[in-house]
C-alpha positions, 0 to 999 in steps of 0.5 A, a space after each residue: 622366834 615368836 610371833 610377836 618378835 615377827 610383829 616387832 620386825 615387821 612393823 604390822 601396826 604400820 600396815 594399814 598405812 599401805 593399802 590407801 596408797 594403790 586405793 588414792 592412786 585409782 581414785 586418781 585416774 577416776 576408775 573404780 578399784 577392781 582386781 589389779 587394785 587388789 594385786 597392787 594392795 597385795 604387792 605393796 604390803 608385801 613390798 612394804 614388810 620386806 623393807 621393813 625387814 630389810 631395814 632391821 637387818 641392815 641397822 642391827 649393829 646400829 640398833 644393838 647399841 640403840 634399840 637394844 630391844 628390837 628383834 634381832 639385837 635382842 636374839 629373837 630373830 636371827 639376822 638371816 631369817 630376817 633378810 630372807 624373808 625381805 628376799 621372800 617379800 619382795 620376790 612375792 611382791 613383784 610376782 602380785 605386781 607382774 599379775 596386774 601387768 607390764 606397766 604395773 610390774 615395772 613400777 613394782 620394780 623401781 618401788 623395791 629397788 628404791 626400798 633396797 637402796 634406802 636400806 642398804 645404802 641411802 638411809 644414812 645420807 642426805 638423799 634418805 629422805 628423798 628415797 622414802 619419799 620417791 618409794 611412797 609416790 611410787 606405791 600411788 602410782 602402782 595403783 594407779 597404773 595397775 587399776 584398770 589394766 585389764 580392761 586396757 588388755 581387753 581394749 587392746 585386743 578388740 582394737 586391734 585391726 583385722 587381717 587384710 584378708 576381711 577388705 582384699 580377698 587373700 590374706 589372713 582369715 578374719 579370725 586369725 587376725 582376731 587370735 593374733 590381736 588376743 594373743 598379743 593382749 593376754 601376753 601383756 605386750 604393749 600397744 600404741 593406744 594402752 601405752 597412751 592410757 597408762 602414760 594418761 594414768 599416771 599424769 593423773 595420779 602425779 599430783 597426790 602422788 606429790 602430795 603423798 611423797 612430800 608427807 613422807 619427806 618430812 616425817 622421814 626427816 624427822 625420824 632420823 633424830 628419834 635415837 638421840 633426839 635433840 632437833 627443834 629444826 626437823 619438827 618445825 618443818 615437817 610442821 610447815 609442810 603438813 600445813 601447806 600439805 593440808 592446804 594443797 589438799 583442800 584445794 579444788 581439783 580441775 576436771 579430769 577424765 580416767 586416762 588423765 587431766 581434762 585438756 585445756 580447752 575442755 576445762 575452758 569451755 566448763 569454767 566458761 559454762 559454770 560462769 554463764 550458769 552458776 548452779 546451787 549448791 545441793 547436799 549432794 554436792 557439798 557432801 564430799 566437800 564436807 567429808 573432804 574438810 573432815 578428812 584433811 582436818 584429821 590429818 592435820 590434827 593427827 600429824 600437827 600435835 606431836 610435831 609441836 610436842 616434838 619441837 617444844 620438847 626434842 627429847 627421843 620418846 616426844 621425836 619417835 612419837 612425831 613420827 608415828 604421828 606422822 606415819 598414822 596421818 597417811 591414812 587420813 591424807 589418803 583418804 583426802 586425795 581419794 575424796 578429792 579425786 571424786 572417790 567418797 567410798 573408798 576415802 570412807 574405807 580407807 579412813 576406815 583403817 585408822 582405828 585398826 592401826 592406832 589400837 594395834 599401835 598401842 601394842 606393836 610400836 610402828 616406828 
């Protein structure tokens, strides 16, 4: 076993695809990523590696015939080191996640059974594409939900009511309500008020979790023809559907708090205030528009080229490279969603991972 035939199976150069997914997923209940952010990143890669492995392992007979080449086939990896260290990841990736709290744990959980079961059994069915799909949306939403969550335990402690005895004489002294309320907080138990904040959270990021899942629909539908080949049908509608992705994208986004979604009346009250008012546009506030038109222009060009190739041409090398096309514009369409929720900086971070990954992409294939 070698470090490259390790890099080989764990598909590193497609790494720098996951961290955008738990960034997009701050920026969408309009927080700013902190620790649980980080705890997410950290638990999605190792998330994301153990499926990487996991999937080697379970299509090793497939691959001998196929990809002959590929790590375990080819005798450079042993098939059950490759599926410990699936069992290892995915261990490690829920232990980050359950750092970042309950809410965060149990989108960790869904994300690796989904993993496991695209694996295992649903890769060959007509229910794989909807698995990656649904395993990507969830890797938003685990950013979404873990970012911010321990200023919700902070909040959950302070909230907490005192004891009877601070307005009625007898009772619980005033610091022991206190204690109870912190001991409560640190243990993650939930709350009326922070399971209302995570729901909120996660109403918020559902559209660009949406927008993420559907991208890998597509590009899963068409990897499923890079062995043989041959479809012109898959290219052409993951062709259509990055076009109305990129569309999607562009479009403008309602006001929206940190916990979710501005009510309606809120929204009415702005519209109505925008058209009694209208402002001018400042270089200020047509700067992340312009950066957003950038951003989606990049992931279009960047999935939209090898797709047309691909149909053109449905030959196994043109499909395998669609789909890492496809693969590589996630970081542009991450990058999007983070600059259409309002989070210029960490679309520029995000973007800012493209070239790490098309360089080491030259070396270790992502697909």
């Amino acid at each position: 076993m070698t470090v490259r035939a390790w890099a080989e199976l764990l598909r590193v150069s497609a790494l720098f695809t996951v961290p955008g997914d738990a960034l997009a997923g701050a920026a969408a209940t309009g927080r700013r990523p902190d620790r649980g952010t980080a705890l997410a990143v950290g638990a999605s890669l190792c998330l994301y590696e153990a499926g990487m492995a996991l999937n080697d392992w379970a299509d090793r007979d497939e691959d001998a015939v196929d990809r002959p080449h590929r790590p375990i086939p080819s005798g450079r990896i042993a098939p059950g080191a490759a599926l410990a260290a699936a069992g290892a990841l995915t261990a490690a990736g829920l232990g980050l996640a359950a750092r970042a709290g309950r809410p965060a744990l149990a989108v960790a959980t869904g994300l690796a059974a989904t993993v496991w079961a695209y694996d295992l059994r649903l890769k060959h069915t007509p229910a794989g594409p909807a698995a990656m799909a649904a395993a990507r949306g969830l890797d938003l939403l685990l950013g979404a939900t873990a970012t911010g969550a321990a200023k919700t335990t902070t909040r959950r402690g302070s909230d907490t009511p005192p004891g009877p005895g601070v307005a009625s004489g007898p009772g619980p002294s005033p610091g022991a309500g206190a204690g109870a309320g912190a001991a409560s907080a640190s243990a993650g138990g939930p709350g009326p008020g922070a399971a209302e904040a995570v729901r909120g959270r996660v109403r918020g990021a559902l559209p660009a979790a949406g927008l993420l899942g559907a991208h890998t629909y597509a590009v899963t539908a068409v990897s499923r023809h890079e062995a043989q080949g041959g479809s012109t049908t898959a290219p052409l509608a993951a062709l259509a559907a990055v076009t109305a992705l990129g569309a999607a994208t562009l479009r403008e986004r309602c006001g929206r708090g940190p916990e979710g979604p501005a009510p309606a009346a809120e929204r009415g009250r702005a519209a109505e205030a925008l058209r009694s008012h209208p402002t001018r546009a400042t270089p200020a506030s047509t700067t992340p528009r312009l950066l957003l038109t950038a951003l989606t222009g990049t992931y279009f060009r960047t999935a939209a080229g090898p797709l047309v190739h691909a149909a053109l041409n449905p030959s196994p090398p043109l499909t395998q490279r669609a789909v890492g096309g496809g693969i590589r514009a996630m970081i542009p369409l991450q990058a999007a969603l983070a600059t259409r929720a309002g989070a210029a900086g960490s679309g520029l971070a995000v973007m800012a991972l493209a070239p790490l990954a098309r360089t080491l992409a030259r070396k270790v294939s992502p697909t």
